[in-house]
N, C-alpha and C positions, 0 to 999 in steps of 0.2 A: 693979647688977641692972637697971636702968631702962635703964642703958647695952646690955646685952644683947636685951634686949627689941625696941631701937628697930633695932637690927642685924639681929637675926632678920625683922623686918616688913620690911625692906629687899631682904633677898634674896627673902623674898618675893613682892612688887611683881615684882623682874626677871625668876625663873622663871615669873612668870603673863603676862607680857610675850611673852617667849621663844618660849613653845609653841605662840603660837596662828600665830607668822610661820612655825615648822620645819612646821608642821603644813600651811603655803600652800606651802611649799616642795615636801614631799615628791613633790606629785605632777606638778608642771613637771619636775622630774629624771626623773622614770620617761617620762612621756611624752618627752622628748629622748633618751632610750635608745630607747625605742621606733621614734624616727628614724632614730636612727645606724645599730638591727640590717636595718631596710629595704633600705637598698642593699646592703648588705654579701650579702644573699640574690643579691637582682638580679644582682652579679657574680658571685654562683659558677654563676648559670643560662647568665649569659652565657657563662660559660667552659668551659661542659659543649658549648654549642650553638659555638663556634668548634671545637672537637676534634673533631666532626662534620666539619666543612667537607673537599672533596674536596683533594688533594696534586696539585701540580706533575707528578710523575711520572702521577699516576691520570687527568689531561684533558690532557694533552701530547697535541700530535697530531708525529708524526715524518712526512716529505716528503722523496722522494730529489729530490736539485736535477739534471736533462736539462741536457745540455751540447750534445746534439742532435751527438755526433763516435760515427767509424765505432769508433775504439780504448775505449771506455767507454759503459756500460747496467747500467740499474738496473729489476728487474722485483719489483714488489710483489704477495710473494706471504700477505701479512697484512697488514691495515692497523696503520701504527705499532709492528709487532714485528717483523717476518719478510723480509727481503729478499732476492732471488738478484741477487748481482751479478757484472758482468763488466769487467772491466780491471784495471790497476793501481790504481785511485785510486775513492773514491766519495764527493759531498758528500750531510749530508744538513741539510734545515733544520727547526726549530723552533719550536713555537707560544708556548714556557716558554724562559726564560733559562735556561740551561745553567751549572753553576757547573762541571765537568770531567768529562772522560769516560777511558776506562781498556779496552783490551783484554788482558787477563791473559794470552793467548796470546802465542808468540812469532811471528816473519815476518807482524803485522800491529801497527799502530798508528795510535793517533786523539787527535786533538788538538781544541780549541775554537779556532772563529775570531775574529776579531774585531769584538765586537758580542753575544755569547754565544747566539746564535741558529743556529748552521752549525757544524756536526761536518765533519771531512774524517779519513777513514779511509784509510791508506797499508797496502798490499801489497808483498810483499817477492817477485821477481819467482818461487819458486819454492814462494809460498804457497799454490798450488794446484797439484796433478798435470795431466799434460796431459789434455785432453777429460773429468776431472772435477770435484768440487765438495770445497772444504775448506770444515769450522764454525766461524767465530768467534763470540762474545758482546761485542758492545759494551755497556761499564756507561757508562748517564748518572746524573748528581749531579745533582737541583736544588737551587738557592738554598735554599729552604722546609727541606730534610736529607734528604726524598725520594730515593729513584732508582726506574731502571728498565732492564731488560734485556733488549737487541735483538738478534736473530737474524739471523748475516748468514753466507750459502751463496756463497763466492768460486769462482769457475773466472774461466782462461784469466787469471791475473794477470800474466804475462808480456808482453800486450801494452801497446803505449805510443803516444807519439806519432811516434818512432822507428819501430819495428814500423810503424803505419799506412802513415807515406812510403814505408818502404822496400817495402812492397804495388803500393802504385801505381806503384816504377818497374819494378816485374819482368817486366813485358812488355818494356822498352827492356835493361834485362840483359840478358834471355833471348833477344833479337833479337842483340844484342854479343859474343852465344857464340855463335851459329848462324854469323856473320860469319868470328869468327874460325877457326870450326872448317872452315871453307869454304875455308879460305886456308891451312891447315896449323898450326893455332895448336891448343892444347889449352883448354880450358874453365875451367882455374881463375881466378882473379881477377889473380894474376901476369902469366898470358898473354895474358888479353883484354886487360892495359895495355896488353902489349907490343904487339899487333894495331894498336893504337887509336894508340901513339905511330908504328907504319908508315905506316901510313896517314895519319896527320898531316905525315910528312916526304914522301912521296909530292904531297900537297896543293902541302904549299911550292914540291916546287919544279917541278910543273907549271905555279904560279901565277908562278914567277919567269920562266921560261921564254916563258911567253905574254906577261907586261908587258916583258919584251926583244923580242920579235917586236912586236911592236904599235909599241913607242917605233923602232924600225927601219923598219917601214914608215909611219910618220908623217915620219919624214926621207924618207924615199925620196918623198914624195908632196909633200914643201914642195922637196924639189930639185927634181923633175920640174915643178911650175908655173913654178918662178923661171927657168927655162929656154926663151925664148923656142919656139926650134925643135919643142921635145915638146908645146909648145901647139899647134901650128901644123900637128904630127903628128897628134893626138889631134883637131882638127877635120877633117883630112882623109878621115881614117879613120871616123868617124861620118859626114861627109855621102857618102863610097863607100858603106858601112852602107845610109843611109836611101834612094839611089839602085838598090841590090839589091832591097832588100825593094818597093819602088815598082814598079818591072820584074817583080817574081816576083808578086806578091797585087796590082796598080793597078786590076786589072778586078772583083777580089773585093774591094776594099776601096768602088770606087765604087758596088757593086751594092749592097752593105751599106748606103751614103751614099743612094742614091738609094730603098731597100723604106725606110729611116725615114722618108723624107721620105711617101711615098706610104703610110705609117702613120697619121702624124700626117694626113694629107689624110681618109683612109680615119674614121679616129679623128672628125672638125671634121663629118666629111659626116654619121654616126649620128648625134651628137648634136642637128646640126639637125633632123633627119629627126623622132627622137622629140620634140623642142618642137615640131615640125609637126603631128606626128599628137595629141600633147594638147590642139594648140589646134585643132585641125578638129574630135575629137574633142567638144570643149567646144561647140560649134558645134551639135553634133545634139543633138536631143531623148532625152531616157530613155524616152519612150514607143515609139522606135525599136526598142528593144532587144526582143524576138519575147516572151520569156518574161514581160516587165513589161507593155509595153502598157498599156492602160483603169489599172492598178494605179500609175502614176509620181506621179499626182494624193496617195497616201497617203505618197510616198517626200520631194514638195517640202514639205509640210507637217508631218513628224514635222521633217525634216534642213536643209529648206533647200535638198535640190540638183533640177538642172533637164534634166543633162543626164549621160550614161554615164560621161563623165571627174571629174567631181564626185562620183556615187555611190564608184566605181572607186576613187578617191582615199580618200575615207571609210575605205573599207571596208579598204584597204589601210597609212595612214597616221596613222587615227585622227581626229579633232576637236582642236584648240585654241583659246585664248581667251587675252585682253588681260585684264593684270593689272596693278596699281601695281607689281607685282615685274617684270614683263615677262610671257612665254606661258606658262599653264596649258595641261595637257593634260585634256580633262574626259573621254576614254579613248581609247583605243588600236586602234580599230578590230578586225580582225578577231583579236588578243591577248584581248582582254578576252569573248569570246564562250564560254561553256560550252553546249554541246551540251544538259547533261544540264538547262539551266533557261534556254534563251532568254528567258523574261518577265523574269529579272533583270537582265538587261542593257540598253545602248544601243538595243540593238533592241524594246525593248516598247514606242514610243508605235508605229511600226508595227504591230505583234501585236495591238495592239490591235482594228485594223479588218480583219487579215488573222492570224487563230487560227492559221491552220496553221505550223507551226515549219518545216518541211521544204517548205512551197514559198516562204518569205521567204531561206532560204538557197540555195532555185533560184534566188531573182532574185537575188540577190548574186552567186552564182556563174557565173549565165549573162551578167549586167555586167561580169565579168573577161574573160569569155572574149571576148565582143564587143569588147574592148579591142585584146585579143590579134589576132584575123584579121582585122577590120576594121583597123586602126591600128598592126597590125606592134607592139606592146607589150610581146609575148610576157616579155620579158626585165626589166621591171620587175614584172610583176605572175604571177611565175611561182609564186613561194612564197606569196601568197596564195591562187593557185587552189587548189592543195595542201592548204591549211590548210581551205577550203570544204568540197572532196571528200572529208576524213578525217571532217568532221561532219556530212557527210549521211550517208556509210556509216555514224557509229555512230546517227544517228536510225533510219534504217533494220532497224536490226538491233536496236533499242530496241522498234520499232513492232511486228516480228517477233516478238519474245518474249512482248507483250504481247498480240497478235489471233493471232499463228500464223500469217499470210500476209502477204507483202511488199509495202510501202508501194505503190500504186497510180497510174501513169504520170500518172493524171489531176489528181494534186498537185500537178505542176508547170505 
């Protein structure tokens, strides 16, 4: 009995032991469940929001590939669906890897290249009618299990790069027929050979013919020097020759010998004559010249010059200047002159003291002329007088428009 007793207290002890640990247990296991059901959410949101996300086919962008040739063209007439193409052959490239593509149709097919990025679509030469348009559908596969379906309008798929050349030589055919049909030959392509093979044996043997002549008188021409006598002839007869013609033209030929000489003299005598008349020229005063006068005093002081040749010169050849490079031009004389605003030019430190536009180009002008009669000049300073006279007339006809009566003698 005693032995039951201490048994029963025993198990008692270990049940009151037990429950109070299952009891600390319980709720670490729930809270670890708790854990575990967390992500398990997390990825199924995550997997709602990837089945979202856009397909390979749905942002591909399609690109016909320009080969920039006469025999193929690619006109987009959708973006990425719709194309009008011309030629045998058409690439097209990709923004999505390509896993295959498939035209279901027959007299067309399309392959991927290599790289999975280039479609090349093949035409079968009578896959379009002439002057119009046959439908294909190109199917693309993407990687991802996506496709997509592209519209392509083929005409003229018979041409190639065949076709192109033989374009370009049909002017030289069509010249090859006219030839031969000129000569009694018929136009088809049998006959133009035949033409073409004539005329080639024709070539030959004119060409043989003339390299026989030639090689004949090159002997005939090493016999006749090796022959003392035919030299001896062939001098004789050249100095009879040059003895005739001396007799017949001696008087015309000297008359000819003696006007060069008297050219050349004619020629030596002008040119002194004008370094004489620049340098006598040089010599006078600019106050000589009628139209300047009292006003030479504003011409030494803006330019520097003293005397009519110096102005003359100015006004005709421009101003230069010494540079580390060599001569600047600092301008161009009477080039650089605009009528419609003489204060912007060379000529403003003049203008300055003398406002009138149209009597500073009388005195330029009547300083060429003085050049000219005075000093026989005429012929160096002819195209600037020229060039004076056209802007005085248009100041005059400037002045005209603006008062209504013509500029006044006493301007000048």
């Amino acid at each position: 009995m005693n032995r039951r007793v201490a048994i029963l207290a025993v198990c008692l002890i270990l049940v009151s032991a037990v429950m109070p640990a299952a009891a600390a247990v319980g709720p670490s296991a729930d809270a670890g469940a708790a854990d575990i059901a967390t992500p398990s959410y997390a990825l199924q949101e995550a997997n709602e929001t990837d089945g979202n996300a856009p397909t390979s086919a749905e942002q591909v962008r399609i690109n016909p590939v320009s080969l920039d040739v006469d025999y193929q063209a690619v006109e987009v007439a959708e973006d990425d669906s719709t194309f009008n193409t011309t030629g045998e052959f058409v690439l097209f490239s990709t923004t999505e890897p390509v896993d295959a593509v498939r035209i279901s149709q027959s007299k067309a097919t399309a392959r991927v290249l290599e790289g999975g990025q280039t479609v090349r679509v093949e035409y079968a030469d009578d896959a379009a009618p002439p002057d119009e348009q046959s439908l294909y559908t190109l199917e693309v596969f993407f990687e991802d299990g996506s496709s997509k379906d592209v519209t392509l309008y083929a005409s003229a798929t018979e041409q190639s790069v065949n076709a192109a050349s033989l374009e370009r030589w049909e002017p030289v055919i069509s010249t090859l027929q006219d030839f031969a049909e000129e000569n009694g030959y018929e136009t088809d392509p049998e006959s133009v050979e035949s033409y073409i093979t004539w005329v080639d044996d024709r070539a030959q043997l004119v060409d043989g013919f003339l390299t026989e002549l030639a090689a004949q008188t090159i002997a005939w021409l090493i016999a006749g020097v090796m022959n003392p006598l035919n030299v001896i002839l062939a001098l004789a007869l050249g100095a009879l020759a040059m003895w005739r013609r001396r007799s017949k033209h001696g008087d015309l030929v000297d008359a000819l010998s003696s006007m060069a000489g008297r050219y050349e003299q004619e020629l030596a005598k002008l040119r002194n004559n004008r370094q004489q008349a620049k340098r006598t020229a040089d010599d006078d005063n600019l106050s000589e010249v009628p139209a300047i006068g009292s006003y030479a005093d504003y011409y030494e002081d803006a330019f520097g010059v003293k005397s009519p040749a110096q102005l003359a010169h100015l006004v005709a050849a421009g101003e230069a200047r010494a540079t580390n490079d060599g001569l600047e031009m600092v301008h161009n004389g009477v080039d650089d002159l605009d009528s419609e605003d003489l204060h912007g030019t060379w000529l403003e430190p003049v203008l300055r003291h003398i406002p009138n536009e149209r009597q500073v180009l009388n005195h330029l002008l009547q300083t060429i002329k003085y050049m000219e009669t005075e000093h026989q000049l005429g012929s160096v300073y002819r195209e600037t007088r020229n060039d004076l006279e056209l802007m005085l007339d248009d100041i005059e006809r400037k002045q005209t428009r603006i008062t209504g009566t013509p500029a006044a003698t006493g301007d000048d």
